[in-house]
N, C-alpha and C positions, 0 to 999 in steps of 0.2 A: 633279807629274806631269800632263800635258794627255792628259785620257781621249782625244780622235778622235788621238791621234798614238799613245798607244798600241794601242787599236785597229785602226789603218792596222796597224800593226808586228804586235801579235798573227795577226792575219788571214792575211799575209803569210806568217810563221813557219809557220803552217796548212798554208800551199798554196791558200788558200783565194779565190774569185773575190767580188766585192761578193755577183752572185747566188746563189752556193753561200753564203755566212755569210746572207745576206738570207732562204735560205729555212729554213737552221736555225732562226734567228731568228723566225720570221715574220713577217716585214715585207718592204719592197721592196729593190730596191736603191740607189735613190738616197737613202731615208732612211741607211741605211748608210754612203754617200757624204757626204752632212750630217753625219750624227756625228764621222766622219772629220776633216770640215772647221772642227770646231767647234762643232756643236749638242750641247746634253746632254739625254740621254735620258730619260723618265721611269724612275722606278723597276721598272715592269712590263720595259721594254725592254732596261732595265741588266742585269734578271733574267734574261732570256733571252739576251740576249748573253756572260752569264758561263756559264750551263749551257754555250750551245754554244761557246764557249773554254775550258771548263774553267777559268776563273781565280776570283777574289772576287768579286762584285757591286762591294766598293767602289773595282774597277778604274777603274769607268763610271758608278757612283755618285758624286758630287762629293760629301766630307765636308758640305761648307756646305749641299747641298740635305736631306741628311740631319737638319744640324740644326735647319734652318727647321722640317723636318715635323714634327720633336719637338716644339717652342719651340709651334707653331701647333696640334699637340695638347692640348701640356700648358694653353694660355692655355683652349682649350676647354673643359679637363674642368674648371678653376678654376673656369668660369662655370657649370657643370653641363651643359653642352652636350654630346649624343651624338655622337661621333667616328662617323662612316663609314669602313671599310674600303674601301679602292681599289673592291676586288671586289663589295663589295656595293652601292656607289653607283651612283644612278641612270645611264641614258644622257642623251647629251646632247637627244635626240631631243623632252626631254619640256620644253624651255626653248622649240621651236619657232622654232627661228633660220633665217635665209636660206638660201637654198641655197648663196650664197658662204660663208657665215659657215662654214655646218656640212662644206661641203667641207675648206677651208681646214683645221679644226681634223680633222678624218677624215684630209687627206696627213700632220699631225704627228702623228698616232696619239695624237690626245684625244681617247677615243671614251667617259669618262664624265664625270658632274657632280664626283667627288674629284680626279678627274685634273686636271681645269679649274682649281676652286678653289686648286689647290696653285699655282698660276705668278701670281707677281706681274705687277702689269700691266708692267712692265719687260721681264719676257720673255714675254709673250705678245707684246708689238709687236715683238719679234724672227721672232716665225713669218711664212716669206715668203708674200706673199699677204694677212695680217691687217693690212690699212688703219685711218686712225681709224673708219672707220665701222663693220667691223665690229666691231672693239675696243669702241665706244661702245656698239652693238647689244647684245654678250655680257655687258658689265656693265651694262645695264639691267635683261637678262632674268634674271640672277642676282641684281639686287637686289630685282625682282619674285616671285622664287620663295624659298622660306625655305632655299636652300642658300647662302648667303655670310655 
C-alpha cells in the first residue's frame, strides 16, 4: 500500500480539503500535499494524521521505518546507550545551524534532535531545499554534539 495515495483517498472519502486535514493535523497544507505526493511522514505526523482519519498509525507509518527505529534502538541499548524519546529530545535549536539549514528542516517538521537522527542521509537529501551543504552542515553539527 503507498501511504500519500492512501491518504489522497482517505482525505477524499472525508470530504475533507488539504487545509481542513492540515489543520486537524497540525501542520500545513502543502506538507499534506507532499505526503500525498510521496513524502513519508515522521512518526509524530503519521500520529496525527491517523487520530484525525481515524485509521491505524501504520496507515502512514511505513512498516520498514518502524523497523529501522527498533533495529537502531535495540543496537543502542546493546551498547548501553540511553535511547531518547522523540518527545523528550533535544530542539534542533541547540546544534546552532544556518538559517537555511534550520528552515529547511522546520518546512519538513524536524523540529527535534530524535527526529533528525532517525533519517538516514538518504532521506534527508530527499528534503526539498536540503543542498549538499546543508546536509554537510547538519552532519558536522551532529557529530560535534553527542547526539549521533
Amino acid at each position: 500500500m503507498d501511504p500519500g495515495k492512501e491518504l489522497a483517498r482517505l482525505r477524499k472519502e472525508k470530504g475533507l480539503t488539504l487545509k481542513a486535514l492540515a489543520e486537524l493535523a497540525g501542520t500545513k497544507p502543502k506538507f499534506i500535499g507532499d505526503l500525498e505526493h510521496g513524502k513519508l511522514p515522521g512518526i509524530e505526523v503519521a500520529s496525527k494524521l491517523a487520530r484525525a482519519l481515524d485509521v491505524p498509525v501504520e496507515t502512514f507509518w511505513v512498516k520498514s521505518n518502524i523497523q529501522k527505529q527498533y533495529v537502531d534502538e535495540k543496537m543502542a541499548e546493546e551498547r548501553g546507550e540511553f535511547c531518547h524519546q522523540l518527545s523528550d529530545s533535544p530542539g534542533l535549536e541547540i546544534l546552532n545551524l544556518s538559517t537555511r539549514a534550520s528552515k529547511v528542516l522546520y518546512c519538513a517538521e524536524i523540529e527535534t534532535i530524535g527526529e533528525l537522527v532517525q533519517l538516514s542521509e538518504k532521506e534527508l537529501s530527499k528534503i526539498k531545499g536540503l543542498g549538499c551543504t546543508c546536509l554537510r552542515e547538519i552532519k558536522d553539527k551532529l557529530a560535534q554534539s553527542s547526539h549521533r
